[in-house]
C-alpha positions, 0 to 999 in steps of 0.5 A: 923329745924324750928326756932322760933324768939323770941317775939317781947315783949322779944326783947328790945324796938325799936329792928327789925329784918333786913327783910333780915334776917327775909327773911333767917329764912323763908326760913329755911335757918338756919343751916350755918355751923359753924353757926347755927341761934339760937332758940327764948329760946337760944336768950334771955338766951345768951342777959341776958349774954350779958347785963352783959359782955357788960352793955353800949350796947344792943346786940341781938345775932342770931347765934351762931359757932358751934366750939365755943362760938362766937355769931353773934349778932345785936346792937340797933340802929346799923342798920343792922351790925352784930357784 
């Protein structure tokens, strides 16, 4: 399965991802089961929702569990954490 990141003009101003991450893509490394890194479309889909639930932070999820709907997201301006 080829995971395609979301562009970067999608993606809030200043955000990067964690090269090692980025490093874990390329490698297709993306299905870690019970977590499955997410798609470019699903990535902005789940940050509208974000926006909403949690309007005083910037979060930009990449994974998502497969048994449920917890996201693994990074924060911007956090550095490399996953929240």
């Amino acid at each position: 399965m080829d995971i395609k990141l979301p562009n970067k003009s999608m993606l809030p101003n200043g955000f990067r991802y964690p090269e090692s991450f980025l490093k874990v893509v390329g490698l297709n490394l993306v299905n870690l089961d019970p977590w499955l890194i997410m798609n470019g479309d699903h990535v902005i889909s789940r940050m509208e929702g974000l926006k909403e639930r949690y309007p005083s932070r910037v979060l930009i999820p990449f994974a998502r569990r497969l048994d449920n709907d917890d996201l693994a997201c990074f924060e911007l301006m956090k550095g490399e954490g996953v929240y």
